[in-house]
C-alpha positions in Angstrom: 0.0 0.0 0.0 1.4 3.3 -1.0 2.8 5.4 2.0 1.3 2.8 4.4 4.0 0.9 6.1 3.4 -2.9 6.9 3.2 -2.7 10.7 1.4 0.6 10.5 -2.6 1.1 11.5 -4.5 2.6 9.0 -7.9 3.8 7.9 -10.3 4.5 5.3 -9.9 7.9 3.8 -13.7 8.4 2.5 -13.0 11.8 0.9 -10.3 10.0 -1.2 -12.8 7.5 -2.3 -15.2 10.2 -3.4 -13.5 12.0 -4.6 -11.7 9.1 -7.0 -15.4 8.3 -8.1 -15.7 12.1 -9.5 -12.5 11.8 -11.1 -14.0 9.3 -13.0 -17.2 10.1 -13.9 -17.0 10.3 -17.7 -15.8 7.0 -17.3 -18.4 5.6 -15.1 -21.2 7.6 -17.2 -20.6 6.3 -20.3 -20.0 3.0 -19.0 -23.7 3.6 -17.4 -25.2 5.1 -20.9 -23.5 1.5 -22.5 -25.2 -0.5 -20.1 -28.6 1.3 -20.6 -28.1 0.9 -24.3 -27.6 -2.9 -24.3 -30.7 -2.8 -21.9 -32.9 -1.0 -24.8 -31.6 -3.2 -27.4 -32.2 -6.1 -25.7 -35.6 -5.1 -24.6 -36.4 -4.3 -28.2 -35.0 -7.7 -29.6 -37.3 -9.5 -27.1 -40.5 -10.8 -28.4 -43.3 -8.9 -27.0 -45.4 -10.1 -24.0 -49.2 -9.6 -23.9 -51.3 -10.6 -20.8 -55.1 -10.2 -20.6 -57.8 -11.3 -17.6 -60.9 -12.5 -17.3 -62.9 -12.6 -13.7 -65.1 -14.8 -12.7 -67.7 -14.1 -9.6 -68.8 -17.6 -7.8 -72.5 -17.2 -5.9 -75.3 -19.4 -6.1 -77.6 -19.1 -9.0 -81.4 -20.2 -9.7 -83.3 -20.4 -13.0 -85.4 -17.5 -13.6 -88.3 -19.4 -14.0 -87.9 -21.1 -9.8 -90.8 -20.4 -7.6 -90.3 -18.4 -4.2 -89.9 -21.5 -2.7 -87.2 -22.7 -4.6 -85.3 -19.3 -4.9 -85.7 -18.8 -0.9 -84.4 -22.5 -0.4 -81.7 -21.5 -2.8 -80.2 -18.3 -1.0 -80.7 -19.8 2.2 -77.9 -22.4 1.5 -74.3 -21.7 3.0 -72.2 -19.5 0.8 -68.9 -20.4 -1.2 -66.4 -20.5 1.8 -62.6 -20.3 1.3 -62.3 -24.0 1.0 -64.9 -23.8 -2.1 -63.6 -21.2 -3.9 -59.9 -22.7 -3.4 -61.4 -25.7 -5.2 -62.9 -24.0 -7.9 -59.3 -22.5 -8.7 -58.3 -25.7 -8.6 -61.3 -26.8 -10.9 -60.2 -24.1 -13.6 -56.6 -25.4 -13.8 -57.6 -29.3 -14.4 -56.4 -31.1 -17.6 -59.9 -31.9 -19.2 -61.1 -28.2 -18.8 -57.5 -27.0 -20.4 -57.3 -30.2 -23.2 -61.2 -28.7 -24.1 -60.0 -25.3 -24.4 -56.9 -26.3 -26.3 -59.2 -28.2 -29.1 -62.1 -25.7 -29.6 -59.0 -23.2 -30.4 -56.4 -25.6 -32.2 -54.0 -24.3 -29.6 -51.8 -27.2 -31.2 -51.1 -25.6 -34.8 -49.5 -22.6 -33.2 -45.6 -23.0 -33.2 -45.8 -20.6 -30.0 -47.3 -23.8 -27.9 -46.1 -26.9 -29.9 -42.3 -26.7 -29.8 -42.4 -30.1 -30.9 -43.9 -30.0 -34.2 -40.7 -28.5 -35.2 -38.0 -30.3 -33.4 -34.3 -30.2 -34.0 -31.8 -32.4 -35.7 -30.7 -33.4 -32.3 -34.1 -34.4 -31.1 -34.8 -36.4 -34.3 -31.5 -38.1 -34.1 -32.3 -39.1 -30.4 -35.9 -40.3 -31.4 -34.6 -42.6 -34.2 -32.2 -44.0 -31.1 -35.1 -44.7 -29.7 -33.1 -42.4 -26.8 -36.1 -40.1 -26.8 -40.0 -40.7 -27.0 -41.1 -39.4 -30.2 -43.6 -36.6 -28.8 -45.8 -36.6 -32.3 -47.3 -40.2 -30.7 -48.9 -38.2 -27.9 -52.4 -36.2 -28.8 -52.0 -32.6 -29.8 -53.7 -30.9 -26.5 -51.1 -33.4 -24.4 -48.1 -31.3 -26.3 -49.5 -28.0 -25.8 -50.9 -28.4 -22.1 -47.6 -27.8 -20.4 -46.5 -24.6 -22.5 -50.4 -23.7 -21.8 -50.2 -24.0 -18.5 -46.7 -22.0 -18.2 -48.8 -19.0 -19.4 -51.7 -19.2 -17.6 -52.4 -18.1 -13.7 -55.2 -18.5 -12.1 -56.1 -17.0 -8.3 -58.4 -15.8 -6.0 -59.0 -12.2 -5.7 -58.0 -11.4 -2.2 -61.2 -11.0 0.3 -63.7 -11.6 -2.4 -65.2 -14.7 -4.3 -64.0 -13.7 -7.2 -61.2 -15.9 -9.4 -58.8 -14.0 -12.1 -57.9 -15.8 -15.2 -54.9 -14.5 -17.1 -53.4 -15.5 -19.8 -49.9 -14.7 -21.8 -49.1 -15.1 -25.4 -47.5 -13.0 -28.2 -50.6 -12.3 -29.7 -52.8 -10.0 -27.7 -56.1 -11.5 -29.5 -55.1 -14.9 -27.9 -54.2 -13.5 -24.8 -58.0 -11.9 -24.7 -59.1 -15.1 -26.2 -57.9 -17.8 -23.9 -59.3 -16.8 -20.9 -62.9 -16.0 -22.0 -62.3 -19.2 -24.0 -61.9 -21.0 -20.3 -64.4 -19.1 -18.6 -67.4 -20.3 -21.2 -66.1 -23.7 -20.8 -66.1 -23.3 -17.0 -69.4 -22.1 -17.0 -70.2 -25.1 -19.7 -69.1 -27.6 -17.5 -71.0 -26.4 -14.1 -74.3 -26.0 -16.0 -73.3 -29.8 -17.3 -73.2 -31.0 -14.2 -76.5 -29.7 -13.0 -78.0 -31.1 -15.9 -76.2 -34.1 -15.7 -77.3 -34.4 -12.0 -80.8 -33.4 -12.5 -80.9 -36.4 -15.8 -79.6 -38.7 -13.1 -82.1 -37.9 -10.3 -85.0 -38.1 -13.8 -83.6 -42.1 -14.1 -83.5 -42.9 -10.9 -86.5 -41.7 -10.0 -89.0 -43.3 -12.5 -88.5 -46.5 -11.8 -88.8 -45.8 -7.7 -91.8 -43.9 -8.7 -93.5 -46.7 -10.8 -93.0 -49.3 -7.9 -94.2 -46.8 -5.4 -97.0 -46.7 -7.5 -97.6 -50.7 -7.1 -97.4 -50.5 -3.7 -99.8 -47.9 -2.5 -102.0 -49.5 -4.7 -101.5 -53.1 -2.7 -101.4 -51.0 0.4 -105.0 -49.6 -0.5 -106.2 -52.7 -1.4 -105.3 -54.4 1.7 -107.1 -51.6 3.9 -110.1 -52.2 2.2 -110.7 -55.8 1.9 -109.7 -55.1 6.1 -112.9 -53.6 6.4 -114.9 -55.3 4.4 -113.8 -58.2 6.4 -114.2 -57.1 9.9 -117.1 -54.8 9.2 -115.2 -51.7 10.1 -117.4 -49.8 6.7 -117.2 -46.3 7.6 -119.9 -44.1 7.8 -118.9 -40.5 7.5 -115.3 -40.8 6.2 -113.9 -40.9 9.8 -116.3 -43.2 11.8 -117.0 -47.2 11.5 -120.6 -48.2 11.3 -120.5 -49.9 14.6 -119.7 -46.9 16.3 -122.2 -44.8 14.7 -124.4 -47.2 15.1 -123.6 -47.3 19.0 -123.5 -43.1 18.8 -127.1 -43.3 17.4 -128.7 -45.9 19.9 -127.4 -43.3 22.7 -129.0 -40.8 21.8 -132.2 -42.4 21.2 -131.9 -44.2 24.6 -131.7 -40.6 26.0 -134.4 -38.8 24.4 -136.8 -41.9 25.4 -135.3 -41.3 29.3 -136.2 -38.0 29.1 -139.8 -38.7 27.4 -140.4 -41.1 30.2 -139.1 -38.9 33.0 -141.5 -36.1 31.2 -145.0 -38.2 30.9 -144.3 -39.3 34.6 -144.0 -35.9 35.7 -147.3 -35.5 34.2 -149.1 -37.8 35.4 -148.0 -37.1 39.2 -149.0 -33.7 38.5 -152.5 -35.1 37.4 -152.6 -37.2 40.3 -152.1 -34.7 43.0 -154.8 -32.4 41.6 -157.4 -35.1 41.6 -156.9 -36.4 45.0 -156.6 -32.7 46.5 -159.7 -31.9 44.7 -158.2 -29.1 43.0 -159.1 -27.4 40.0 -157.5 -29.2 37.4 -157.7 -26.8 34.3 -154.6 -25.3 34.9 -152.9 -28.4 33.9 -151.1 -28.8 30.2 -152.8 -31.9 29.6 -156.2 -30.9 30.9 -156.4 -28.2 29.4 -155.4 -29.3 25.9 -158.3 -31.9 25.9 -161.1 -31.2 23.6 -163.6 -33.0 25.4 -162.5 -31.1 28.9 -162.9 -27.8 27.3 -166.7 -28.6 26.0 -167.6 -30.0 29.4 -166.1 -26.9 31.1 -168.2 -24.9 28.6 -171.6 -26.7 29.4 -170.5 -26.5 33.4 -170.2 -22.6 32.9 -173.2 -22.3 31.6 -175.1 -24.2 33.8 -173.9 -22.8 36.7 -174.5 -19.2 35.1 -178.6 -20.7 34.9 -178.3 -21.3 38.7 -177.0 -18.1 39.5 -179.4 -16.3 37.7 -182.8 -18.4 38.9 -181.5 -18.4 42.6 -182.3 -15.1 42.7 -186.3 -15.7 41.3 -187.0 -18.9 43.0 -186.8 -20.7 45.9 -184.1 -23.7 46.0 -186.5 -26.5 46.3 -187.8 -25.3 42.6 -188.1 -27.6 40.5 -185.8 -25.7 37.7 -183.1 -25.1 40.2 -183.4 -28.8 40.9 -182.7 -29.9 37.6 -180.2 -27.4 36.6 -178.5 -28.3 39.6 -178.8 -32.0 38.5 -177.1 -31.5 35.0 -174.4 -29.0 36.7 -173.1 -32.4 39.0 -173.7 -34.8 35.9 -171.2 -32.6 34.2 -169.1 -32.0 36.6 -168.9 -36.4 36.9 -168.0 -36.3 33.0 -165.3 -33.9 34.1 -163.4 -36.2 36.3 -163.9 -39.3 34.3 -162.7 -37.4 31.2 -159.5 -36.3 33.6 -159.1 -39.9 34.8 -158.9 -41.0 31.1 -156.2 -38.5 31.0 -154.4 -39.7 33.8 -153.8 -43.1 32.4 -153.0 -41.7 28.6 -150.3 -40.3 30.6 -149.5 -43.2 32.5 -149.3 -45.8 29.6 -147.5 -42.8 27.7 -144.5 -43.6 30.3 -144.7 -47.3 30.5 -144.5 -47.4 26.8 -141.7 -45.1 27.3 -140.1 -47.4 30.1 -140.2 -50.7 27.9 -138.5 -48.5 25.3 -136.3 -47.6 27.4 -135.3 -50.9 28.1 -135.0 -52.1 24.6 -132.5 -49.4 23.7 -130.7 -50.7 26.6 -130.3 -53.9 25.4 -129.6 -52.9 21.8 -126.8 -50.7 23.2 -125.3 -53.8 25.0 -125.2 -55.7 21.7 -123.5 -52.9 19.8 -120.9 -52.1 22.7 -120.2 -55.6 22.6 -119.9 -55.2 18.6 -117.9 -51.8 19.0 -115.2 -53.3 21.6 -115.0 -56.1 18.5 -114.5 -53.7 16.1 -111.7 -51.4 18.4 -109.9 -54.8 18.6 -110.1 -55.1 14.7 -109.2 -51.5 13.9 -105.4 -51.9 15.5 -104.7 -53.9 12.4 -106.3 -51.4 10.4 -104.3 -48.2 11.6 -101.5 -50.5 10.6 -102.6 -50.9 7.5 -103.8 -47.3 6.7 -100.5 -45.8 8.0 -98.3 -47.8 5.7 -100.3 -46.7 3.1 -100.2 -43.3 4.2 -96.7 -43.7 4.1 -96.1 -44.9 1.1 -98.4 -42.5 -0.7 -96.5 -39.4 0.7 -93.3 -41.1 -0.4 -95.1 -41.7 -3.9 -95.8 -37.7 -3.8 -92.6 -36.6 -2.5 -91.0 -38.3 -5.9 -93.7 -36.8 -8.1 -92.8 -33.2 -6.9 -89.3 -34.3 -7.5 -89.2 -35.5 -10.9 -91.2 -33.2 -12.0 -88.5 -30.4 -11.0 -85.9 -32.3 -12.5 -87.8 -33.0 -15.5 -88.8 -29.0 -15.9 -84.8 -28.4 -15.5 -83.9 -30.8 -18.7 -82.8 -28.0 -21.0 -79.5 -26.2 -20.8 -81.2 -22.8 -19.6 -82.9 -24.0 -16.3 -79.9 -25.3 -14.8 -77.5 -21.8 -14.6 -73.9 -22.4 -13.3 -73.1 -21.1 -9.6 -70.6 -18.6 -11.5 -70.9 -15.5 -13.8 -68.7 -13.7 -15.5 -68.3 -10.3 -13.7 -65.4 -8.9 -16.2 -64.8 -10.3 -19.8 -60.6 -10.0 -21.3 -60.5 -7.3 -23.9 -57.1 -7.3 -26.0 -54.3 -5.3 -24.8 -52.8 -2.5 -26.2 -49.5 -2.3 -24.3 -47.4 -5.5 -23.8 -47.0 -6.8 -20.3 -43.1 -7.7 -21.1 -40.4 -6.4 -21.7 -41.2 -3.0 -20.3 -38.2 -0.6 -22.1 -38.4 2.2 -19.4 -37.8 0.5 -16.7 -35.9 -2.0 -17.8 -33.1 0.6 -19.3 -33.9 2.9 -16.1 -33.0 0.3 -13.9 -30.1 -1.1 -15.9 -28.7 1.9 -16.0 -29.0 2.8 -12.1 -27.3 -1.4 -11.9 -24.5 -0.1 -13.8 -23.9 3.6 -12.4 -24.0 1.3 -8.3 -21.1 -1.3 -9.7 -18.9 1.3 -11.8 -18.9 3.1 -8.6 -18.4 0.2 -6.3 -15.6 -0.9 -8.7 -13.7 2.5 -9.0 -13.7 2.5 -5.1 -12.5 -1.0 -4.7 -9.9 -0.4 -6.7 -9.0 2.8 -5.4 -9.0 0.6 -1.5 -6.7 -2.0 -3.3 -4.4 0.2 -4.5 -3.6 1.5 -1.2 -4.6 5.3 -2.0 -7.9 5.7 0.0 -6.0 4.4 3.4 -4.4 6.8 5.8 -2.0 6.0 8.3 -3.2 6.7 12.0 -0.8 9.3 13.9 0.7 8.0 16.9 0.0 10.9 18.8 -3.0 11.2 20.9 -6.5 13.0 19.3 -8.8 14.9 21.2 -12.5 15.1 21.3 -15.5 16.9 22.6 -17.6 15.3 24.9 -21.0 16.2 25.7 -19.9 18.8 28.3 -17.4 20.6 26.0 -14.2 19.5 27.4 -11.7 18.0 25.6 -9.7 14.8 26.9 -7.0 12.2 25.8 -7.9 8.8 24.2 -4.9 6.5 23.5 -4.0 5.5 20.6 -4.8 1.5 21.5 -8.1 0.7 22.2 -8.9 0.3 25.7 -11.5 -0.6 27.6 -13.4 2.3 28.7 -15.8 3.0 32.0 -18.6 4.7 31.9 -19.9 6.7 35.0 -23.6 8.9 35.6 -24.3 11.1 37.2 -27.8 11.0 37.8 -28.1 14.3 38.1 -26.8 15.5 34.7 -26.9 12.0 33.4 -23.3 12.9 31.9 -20.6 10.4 31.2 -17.0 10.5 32.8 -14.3 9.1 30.1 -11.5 6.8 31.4 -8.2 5.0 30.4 -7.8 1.8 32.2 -4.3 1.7 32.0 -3.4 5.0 32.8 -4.0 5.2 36.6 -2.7 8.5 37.3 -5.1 10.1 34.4 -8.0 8.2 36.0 -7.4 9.2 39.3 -7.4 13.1 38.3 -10.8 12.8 36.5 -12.2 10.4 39.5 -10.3 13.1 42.2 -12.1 15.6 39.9 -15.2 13.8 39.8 -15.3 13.6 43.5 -14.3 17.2 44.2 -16.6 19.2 42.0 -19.2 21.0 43.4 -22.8 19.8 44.0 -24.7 21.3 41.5 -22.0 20.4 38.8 -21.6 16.5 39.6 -24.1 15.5 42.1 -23.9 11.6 43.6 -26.6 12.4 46.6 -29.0 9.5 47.5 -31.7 12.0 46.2 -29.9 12.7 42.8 -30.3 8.9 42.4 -33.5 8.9 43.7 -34.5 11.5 40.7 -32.3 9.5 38.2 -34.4 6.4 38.9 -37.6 7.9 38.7 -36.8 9.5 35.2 -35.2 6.3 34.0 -38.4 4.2 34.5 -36.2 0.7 35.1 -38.2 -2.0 36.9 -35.0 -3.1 38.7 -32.1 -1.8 40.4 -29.2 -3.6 42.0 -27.4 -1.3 44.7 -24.0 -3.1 45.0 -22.1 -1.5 48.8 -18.5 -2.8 48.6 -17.7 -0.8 51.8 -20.5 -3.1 54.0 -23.3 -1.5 56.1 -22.9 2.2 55.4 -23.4 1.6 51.8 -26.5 -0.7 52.6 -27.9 2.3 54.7 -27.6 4.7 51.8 -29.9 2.0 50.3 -32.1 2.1 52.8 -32.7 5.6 52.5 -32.9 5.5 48.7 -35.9 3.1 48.7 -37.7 5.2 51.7 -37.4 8.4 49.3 -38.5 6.5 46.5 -41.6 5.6 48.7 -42.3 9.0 49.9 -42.3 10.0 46.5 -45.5 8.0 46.0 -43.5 5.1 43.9 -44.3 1.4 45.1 -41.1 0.3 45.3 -39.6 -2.9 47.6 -36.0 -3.7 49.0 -34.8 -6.7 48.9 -32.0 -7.7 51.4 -29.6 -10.2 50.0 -26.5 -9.0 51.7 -24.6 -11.1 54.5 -25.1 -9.0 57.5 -28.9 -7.9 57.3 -28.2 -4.3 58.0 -31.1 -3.7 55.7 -34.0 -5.6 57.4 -32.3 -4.6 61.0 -33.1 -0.8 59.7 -36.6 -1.7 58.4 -38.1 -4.6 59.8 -40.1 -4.7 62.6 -39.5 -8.7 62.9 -35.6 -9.2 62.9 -36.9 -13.1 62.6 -39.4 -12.4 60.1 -39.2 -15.0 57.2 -37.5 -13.9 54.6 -35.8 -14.4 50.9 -33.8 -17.6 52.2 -36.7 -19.0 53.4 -38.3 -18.8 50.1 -35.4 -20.1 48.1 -35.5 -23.2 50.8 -39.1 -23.4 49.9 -39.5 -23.0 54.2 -42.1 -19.7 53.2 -45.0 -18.9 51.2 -44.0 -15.6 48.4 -46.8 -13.6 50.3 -45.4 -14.4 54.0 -42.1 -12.7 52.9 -43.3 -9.1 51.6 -43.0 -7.0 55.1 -43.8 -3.1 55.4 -41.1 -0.9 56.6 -41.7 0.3 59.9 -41.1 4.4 58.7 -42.3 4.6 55.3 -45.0 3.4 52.6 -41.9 1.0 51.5 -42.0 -2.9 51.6 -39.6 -5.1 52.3 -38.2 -8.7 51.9 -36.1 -9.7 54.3 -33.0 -11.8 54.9 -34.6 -14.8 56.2 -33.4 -17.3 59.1 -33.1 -20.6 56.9 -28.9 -21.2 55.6 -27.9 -19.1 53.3 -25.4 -21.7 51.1 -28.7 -24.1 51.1 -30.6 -21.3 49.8 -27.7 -19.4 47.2 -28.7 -23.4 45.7 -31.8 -22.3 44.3 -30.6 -18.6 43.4 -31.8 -19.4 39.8 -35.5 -19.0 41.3 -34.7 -15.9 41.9 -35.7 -15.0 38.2 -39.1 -15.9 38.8 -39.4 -13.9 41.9 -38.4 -10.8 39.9 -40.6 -11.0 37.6 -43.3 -10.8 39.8 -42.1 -8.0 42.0 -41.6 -6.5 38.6 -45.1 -6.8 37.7 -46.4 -5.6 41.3 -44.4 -2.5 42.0 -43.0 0.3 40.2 -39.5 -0.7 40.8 -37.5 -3.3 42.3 -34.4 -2.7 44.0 -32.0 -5.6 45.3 -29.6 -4.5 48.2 -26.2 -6.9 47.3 -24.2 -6.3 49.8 -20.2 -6.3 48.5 -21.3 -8.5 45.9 -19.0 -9.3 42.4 -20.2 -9.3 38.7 -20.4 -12.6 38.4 -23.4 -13.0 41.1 -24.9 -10.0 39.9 -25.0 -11.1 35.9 -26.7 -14.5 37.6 -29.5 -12.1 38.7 -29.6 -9.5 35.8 -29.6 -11.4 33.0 -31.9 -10.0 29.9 -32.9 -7.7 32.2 -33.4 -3.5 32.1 -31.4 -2.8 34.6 -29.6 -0.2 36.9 -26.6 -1.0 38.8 -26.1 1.7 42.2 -22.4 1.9 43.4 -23.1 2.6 47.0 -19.9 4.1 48.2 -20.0 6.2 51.4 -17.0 8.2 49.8 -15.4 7.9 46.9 -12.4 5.6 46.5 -11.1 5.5 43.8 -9.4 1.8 43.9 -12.2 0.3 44.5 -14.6 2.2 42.1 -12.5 2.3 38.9 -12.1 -1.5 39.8 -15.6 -1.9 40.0 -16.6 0.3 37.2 -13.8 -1.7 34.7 -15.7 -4.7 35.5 -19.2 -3.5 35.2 -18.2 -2.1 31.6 -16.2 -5.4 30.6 -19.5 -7.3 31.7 -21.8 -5.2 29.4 -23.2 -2.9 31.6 -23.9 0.5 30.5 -25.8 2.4 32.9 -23.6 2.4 36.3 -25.3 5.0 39.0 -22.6 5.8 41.5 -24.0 7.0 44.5 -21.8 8.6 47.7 -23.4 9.8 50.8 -23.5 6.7 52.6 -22.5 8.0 56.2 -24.7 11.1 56.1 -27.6 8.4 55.2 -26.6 6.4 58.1 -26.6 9.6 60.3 -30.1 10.3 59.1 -31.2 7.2 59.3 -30.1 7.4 63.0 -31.9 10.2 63.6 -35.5 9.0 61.9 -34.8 5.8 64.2 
């Protein structure tokens, strides 16, 4: 490489590379315009590419002549669901729809889909080897199906049931013409199959209906020689003539009850008056008797005489005598004709009794008859359901057939498809398409001439730069400007969660370290501020879910903990401790139980999750304790600690985990794929022991390192809140 030496470190000069590409940009531009030119010619040379579709919507369809039944029972059937309309697709692309196609348009004289009608030299000489099957022996549409079926595509329309049919061929009339071709065959072949289906059902059905016919004939035949055998004739359609019969002599026997009960009535009523000697005109009978009424007549007459002559002569008078003789003779005829009354009446109700009786006796006899004919009639419900049966199967298949036989022609039975959008012949070929073929050819070359002129400008060693041994400065985010070697070293970084700024450190140059850390540590509060409410700020801005506070110094840093969760709580965050350092400082601060069961005892499986979440006795804070069960048996099941977490995580706005001196290696068993913050708890700052810590932290991955020095003034106020 030129003016690189071997051992030296270099790097890309991109100026040199740009500018290298300008240099040669008539070079690279006509080598662009060549490249789009080829692309023109060869689109031009290409045989033109036409495409053209037909669509085809899939619903169910009914003949115009149907009924409102049969259009209702029609759309209430389930529509075409993915499944059909897949199948359909698959229905368009079979071989007997394509062969059909191929032969109605003598696809097979076109040299554009029988390549082997004209086959090479080479091909002949292999047939005559018999190397090759000779592909003339096959049928034409067998030849031309698989450069048909290259052209063709047929899909479903996205979210619809609609399928596309396109076709693509040289010629744009066959392009148009193909798929129409396939949709009219399509549609062909679904109203075949409905008619095909409904001459089936025709077949089948006339010979069912034919013996159908036999056998309600036998059926109706046997019901009626039933009756005429057991003398179950009916009557009105619905009732044998035993049972009328039986109906009839009941209502006779009741009207001659009721004629009887009547004429004894009457001739009690007769009775009475004649031995009370009471006038007995008022009576019905009485006094529709022809021969009362004259006597009556004659009686008032008489005794109109009497009443008249008393008043002229004296009683023993002759006159009066007699008229009073006649009056009492008529009066005699009165009563006899009453008493002939009286026993009209009473041999009206023994003739009513005795028939009475009779009926009785006929009823007997035809109950007797009835309970025959009851008996008799269970064979003939038998019989007439059968019948029945048979004779609505018999009309069932009549209403049938003669659907089927009304849907004979090619009109009645429509396809469940219509063509919603018919292929018209292109104007514009689908392929090639120049413009953007040369457009993009020409961007393809312009891209690699570059690419090439700046490889070759990298290979020939004049777009590297050596790097200058001496140290380069730059500008960090507060302005200042400090010293990077010229190695890469591993690098710290420290917040301050204040400012959230970054402090910049060499690893192996201890005495620069310690001036920025000495600096770090001595600048003024509002410039670099590490108080436990800084953090407390920082955490509540950053939003993690967990924080690990890591106190290499022991119980002061843990109570600078302490104090950072109690702010957090005042603060109104729900946030919980948990102690996992080996002295307990935390849960002596906090709990009001020293023995209260803690983390240990949920790793030793010795304490329910909810028996371990404590309050802290001065603030809205909870806390987990250390526990009493041994801690080595419990660091066994550490890996549960994950789980635990994850649900702390989930409760509370953040989670923070008091470590105790802890290393990186226990704390990346905790943190792993976590969002984590990791709090340096150091009471004052050493350096040692933080640019030791922070060296690790960074070589482990961790980015966001919160250091956080006040820890004896936190254990002085926690002294006095106690």
């Amino acid at each position: 490489m030129s003016g690189v030496s071997r051992d030296q470190d270099v790097d890309i000069d991109l100026g040199q590379l740009v500018r290298a590409v300008w240099a040669r940009r008539l070079r690279i531009l006509t080598i662009t315009l060549v490249g789009a030119g080829i692309a023109f010619a060869g689109a031009k040379i290409m045989s033109p590419q036409y495409r053209s579709e037909t669509r085809i919507l899939i619903e169910p369809r009914a003949p115009a002549f149907a009924s409102t039944q049969q259009v209702n029972d029609a759309g209430a059937g389930p529509l075409m669901d993915e499944l059909n309309i897949a199948s359909q697709v698959q229905l368009l692309q079979s071989a007997d729809l394509l062969k059909k196609v191929i032969n109605d348009l003598k696809l097979y004289n076109l040299p554009e889909f029988d390549d082997a009608a004209n086959g090479s030299a080479m091909s002949s000489i292999l047939i005559k080897l018999h190397l090759k099957k000779n592909p003339m022996e096959n049928p034409p549409e067998e030849r031309v199906i698989d450069a048909f079926v290259e052209r063709l595509q047929v899909y479903q329309v996205p979210g619809s049931r609609v399928i596309g049919i396109s076709f693509t061929s040289k010629d744009p009339k066959l392009a148009a013409a193909i798929p129409n071709a396939m949709a009219n065959v399509y549609l062909s072949t679904q109203s075949g199959a409905k008619l095909d289906s409904n001459s089936e059902a025709t077949r089948w059905l006339e010979p069912e209906i034919e013996s159908l016919r036999r056998k309600v004939s036998e059926a109706e035949k046997k019901v009626a020689e039933y009756r005429s055998s057991h003398g179950l004739l009916q009557t009105n359609g619905t009732t044998t003539f035993p049972a009328q019969q039986l109906n009839d002599i009941s209502a006779e026997l009741t009207r001659v009850r009721g004629d009887k009960a009547n004429a004894e009535a009457r001739a009690q009523a007769v009775r009475n008056a004649l031995s009370s000697g009471e006038a007995s005109d008022t009576l019905p009978d009485i006094m529709s008797s022809q021969a009362i009424q004259r006597l009556k007549g004659t009686e008032s007459g008489l005794q109109s005489q009497v009443s008249d002559l008393q008043t002229s002569l004296l009683n023993s008078h002759p006159r009066l005598k007699s008229l009073r003789a006649q009056l009492a003779d008529i009066r005699g005829q009165i009563r006899q004709e009453t008493q002939k009354i009286l026993a009209s009446i009473e041999n009206e109700a023994k003739v009513a009794d005795l028939r009475a009786r009779e009926l009785e006796r006929q009823k007997d006899t035809v109950q007797a008859n009835s309970a025959r004919a009851g008996e008799d009639e269970v064979g003939l419900n038998a019989l007439e359901r059968e019948a029945t049966a048979q004779r609505q199967l018999l009309e069932t298949y009549l209403v049938r057939y003669r659907e089927a036989a009304s849907r004979a022609d090619s009109n009645s039975s429509p396809a469940d498809a219509r063509i919603v959008s018919k292929a018209i012949e292109p104007v514009d070929p689908y392929f090639p398409k120049v413009v953007p073929i040369v457009v993009v050819a020409a961007v393809a070359t312009l891209i690699l001439s570059a690419i090439v002129t700046m490889l070759a400008e990298l290979f020939s060693g004049r777009a590297l730069r050596p790097i200058d041994a001496s140290a380069e400065t730059i500008e960090t985010e507060t302005g200042a400007e400090e010293k990077i070697a010229p190695q890469a070293a591993p690098v710290a970084a420290v917040r301050s969660p204040a400012r959230a700024s970054m402090l910049a450190v060499v690893a192996d140059e201890e005495d620069t370290l310690d001036e920025d850390v000495e600096t770090a540590a001595e600048a003024p509060e509002d410039d670099n501020d590490f108080s436990v409410a800084s953090v407390a700020d920082y955490l509540t801005g950053s939003r993690a879910p967990l924080a690990i506070a890591i106190s290499p110094t022991g119980d002061d840093g843990s109570a600078a903990t302490v104090l950072l969760t109690r702010i957090l709580a005042d603060a109104g965050r729900r946030v919980i401790l948990i102690d996992m350092t080996g002295s307990g400082y935390p849960t002596e601060l906090m709990a009001e139980d020293q023995a209260a069961a803690g983390v240990t005892d949920l790793l030793c499986g010795e304490a329910a999750f909810g028996d371990t979440i404590h309050s802290d006795q001065l603030s809205d804070a909870h806390l987990i304790p250390q526990g009493r069960s041994d801690v080595r048996r419990a660091m066994r099941g550490v890996d549960r600690l994950s789980l635990l977490l994850d649900a702390l995580a989930a409760a509370y706005d953040l989670v923070v985990v008091e470590c105790g001196a802890a290393d990186v290696a226990g704390v990346s068993r905790l943190t792993r794929s976590r969002d984590v913050e990791i709090i340096l708890s150091l009471p004052q700052l050493e350096e040692t022991v933080f640019v030791t810590l922070m060296t690790e932290f960074q070589a482990a991955g961790y980015e966001r390192v919160v250091l956080m020095s006040e820890g004896e003034a936190a254990e002085q106020r926690l002294g006095q809140a106690a």
